[in-house]
N, C-alpha and C positions, 0 to 999 in steps of 0.2 A: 373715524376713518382716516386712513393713513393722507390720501387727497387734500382732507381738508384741513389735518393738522398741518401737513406742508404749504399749502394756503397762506392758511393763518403764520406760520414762521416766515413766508418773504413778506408777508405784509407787512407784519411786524417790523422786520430788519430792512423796508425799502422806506418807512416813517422813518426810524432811526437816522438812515443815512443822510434823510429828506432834511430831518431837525437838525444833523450835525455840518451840512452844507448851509444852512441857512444861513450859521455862522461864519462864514467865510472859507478860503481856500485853505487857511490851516487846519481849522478843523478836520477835515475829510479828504484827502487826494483818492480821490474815486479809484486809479488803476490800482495800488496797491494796497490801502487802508481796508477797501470794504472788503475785499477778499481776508486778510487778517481779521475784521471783526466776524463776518460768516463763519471763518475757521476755528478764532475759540468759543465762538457761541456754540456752533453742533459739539467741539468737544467736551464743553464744559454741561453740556445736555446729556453727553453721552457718559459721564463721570461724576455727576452731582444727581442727586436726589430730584433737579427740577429740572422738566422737559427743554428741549432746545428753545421753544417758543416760550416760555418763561422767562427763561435767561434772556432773552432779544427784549423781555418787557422789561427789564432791569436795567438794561443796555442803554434801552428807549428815554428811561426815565433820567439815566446818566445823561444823557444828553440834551435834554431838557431842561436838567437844572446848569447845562454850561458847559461840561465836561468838553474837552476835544478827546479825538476819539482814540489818540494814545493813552491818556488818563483813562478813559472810560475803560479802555481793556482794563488796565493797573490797576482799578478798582472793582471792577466787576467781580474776581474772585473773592474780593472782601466781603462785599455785598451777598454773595450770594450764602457766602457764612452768618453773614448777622439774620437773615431774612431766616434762614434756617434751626438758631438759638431759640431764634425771638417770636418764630410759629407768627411768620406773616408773609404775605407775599412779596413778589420780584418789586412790585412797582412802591411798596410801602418801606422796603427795606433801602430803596435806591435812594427814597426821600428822605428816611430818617442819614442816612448816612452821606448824603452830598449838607446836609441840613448842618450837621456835625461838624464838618470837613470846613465851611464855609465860616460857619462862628466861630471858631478857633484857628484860623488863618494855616490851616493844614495840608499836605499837599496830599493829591491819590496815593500815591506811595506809602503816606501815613495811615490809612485806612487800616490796614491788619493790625497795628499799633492798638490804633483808638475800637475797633470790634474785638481785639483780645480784652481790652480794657473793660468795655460794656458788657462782654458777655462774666467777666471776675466778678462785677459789681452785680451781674442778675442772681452768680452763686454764692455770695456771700453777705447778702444781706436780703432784707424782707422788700426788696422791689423785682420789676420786670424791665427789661428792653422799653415797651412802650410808656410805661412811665419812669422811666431816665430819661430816656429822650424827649419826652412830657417838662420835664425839670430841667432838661438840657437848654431847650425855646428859651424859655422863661429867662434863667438864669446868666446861661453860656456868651448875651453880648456881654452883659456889663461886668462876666470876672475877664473877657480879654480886654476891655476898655482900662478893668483895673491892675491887669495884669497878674490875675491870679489865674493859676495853667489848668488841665483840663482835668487832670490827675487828681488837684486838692478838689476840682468843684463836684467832682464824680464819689470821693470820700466822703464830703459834703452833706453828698446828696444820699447816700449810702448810711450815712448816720441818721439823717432824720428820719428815711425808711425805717430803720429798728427803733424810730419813736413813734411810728404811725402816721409820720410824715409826710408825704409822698406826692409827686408827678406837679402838678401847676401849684399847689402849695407851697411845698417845700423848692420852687423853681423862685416864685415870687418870694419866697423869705428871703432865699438868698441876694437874689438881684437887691432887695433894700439894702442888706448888708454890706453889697460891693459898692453898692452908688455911696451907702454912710461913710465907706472908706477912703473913697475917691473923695467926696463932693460931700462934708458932713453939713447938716444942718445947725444953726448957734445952738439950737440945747443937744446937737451928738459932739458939737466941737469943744462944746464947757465938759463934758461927758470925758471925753480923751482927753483934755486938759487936768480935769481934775482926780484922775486913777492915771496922770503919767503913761496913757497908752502913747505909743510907739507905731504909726502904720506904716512909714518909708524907712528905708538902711540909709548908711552914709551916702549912697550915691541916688539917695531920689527916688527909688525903687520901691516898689511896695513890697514886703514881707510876705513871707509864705504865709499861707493863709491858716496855719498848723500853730505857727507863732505869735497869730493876732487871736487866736480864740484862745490860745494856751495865756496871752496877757491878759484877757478880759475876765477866763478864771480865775485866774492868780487875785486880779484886783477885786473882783467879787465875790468871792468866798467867805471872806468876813464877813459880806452883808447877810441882816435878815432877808425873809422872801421877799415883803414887800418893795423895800429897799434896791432888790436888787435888779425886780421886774422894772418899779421904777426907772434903773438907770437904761438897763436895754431899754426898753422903751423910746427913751428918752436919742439915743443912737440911733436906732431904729423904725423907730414908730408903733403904732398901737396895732397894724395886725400883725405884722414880723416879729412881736415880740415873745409868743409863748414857741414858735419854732427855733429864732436864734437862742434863748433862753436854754431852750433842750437839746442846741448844740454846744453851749456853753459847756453847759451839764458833762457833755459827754466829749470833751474834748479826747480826752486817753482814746477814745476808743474813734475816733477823726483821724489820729496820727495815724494809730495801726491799720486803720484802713488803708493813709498815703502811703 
């Protein structure tokens, strides 16, 4: 009934206003903000797929993870695209997507960026939305720590999919990988030492991450298997080693991904 969906949409959007005030006067100026966020909420109810009162839980969620409630608008149309790719709701979509925004030092504005991004990677390789973003958790502190961008860790993640790779596996293979790069262990730093790998440029920078799997095939191709599992291993560790191994593998097809 029509009573109760309208109900349930101020309830909704008086939470909202309630979580975006908590955080202080910038978050919310009550005379003119909440009337803006009301206003694209019923429009974006009346022109998307999902009811006004949906969108307000999206809104909601946006503002729970931080968002002031300029952001929160700039992102909500993102939001309500990925939730809609990715066949999940307002509030799981709001959290995969501040979750994203957050680990890679992103602003709302970048959101259509990073949703046209995830939604290329659902149609072009053997994963989903929720297991990227599965992989994203996992993985996504330590390539900005290592400074590898969200671009390479999404190709990445995109390749070990078409190896069967996938969601907190293939999250946790990589995270080993970024930490060995950063912060090698003595049998990954004799590793890099002795195949002449290369992880920072002249200026201290770490290498795309296209160029450090591209040197680790180059230098391991001439090994036999044992040899070669040995050496990743050896970089990486014992359960990282049959996923990095199988991005090795597959670097050619890592780049054409980036």
């Amino acid at each position: 009934d029509s009573a109760i969906t309208g109900a349930k949409f101020e309830e909704t959007m008086a939470r909202t206003e309630a979580i975006m005030s908590t955080n202080g006067p910038a978050m919310l100026d009550r005379t003119v903000q909440t009337k803006a966020l009301n206003d694209q909420v019923r429009a974006l109810g009346q022109t998307t797929v999902f009811t006004a009162s949906e969108v307000a839980t999206g809104l909601q969620q946006l503002g729970m993870a931080g968002f002031s409630a300029n952001d929160a608008m700039t992102a909500l149309p993102a939001t309500l695209t990925l939730a809609n790719i990715a066949n999940v709701d307002m509030s799981r979509s709001a959290d995969i997507a501040s979750n994203v925004l957050r680990t890679f030092g992103k602003a709302a504005k970048d959101l259509r960026s990073v949703v046209d991004l995830m939604a290329t990677a659902g149609s072009n390789s053997n994963t989903d939305i929720e297991q990227l973003a599965n992989a994203l958790s996992y993985a996504g502190p330590a390539a900005q720590t290592a400074g590898i961008s969200i671009e390479e860790t999404v190709a990445a993640i995109e390749t070990l999919a078409n190896s069967g790779i996938k969601a907190s596996r293939s999250g946790s293979a990589l995270r080993r990988l970024f930490v060995s790069i950063l912060n090698p262990t003595k049998k990954g730093k004799e590793v890099i030492d002795k195949y002449g790998l290369s992880m920072v440029d002249a200026e201290g920078k770490t290498r795309s991450l296209v160029d450090i799997v591209n040197q680790l095939k180059k230098a391991l191709d001439g090994l036999d298997g044992p040899e070669k599992l040995a050496a990743v291993q050896n970089l990486v560790g014992v359960y990282a080693t049959s996923p990095v191994a199988a991005l090795i593998a597959n670097a050619g097809k890592m780049a054409t991904f980036t």
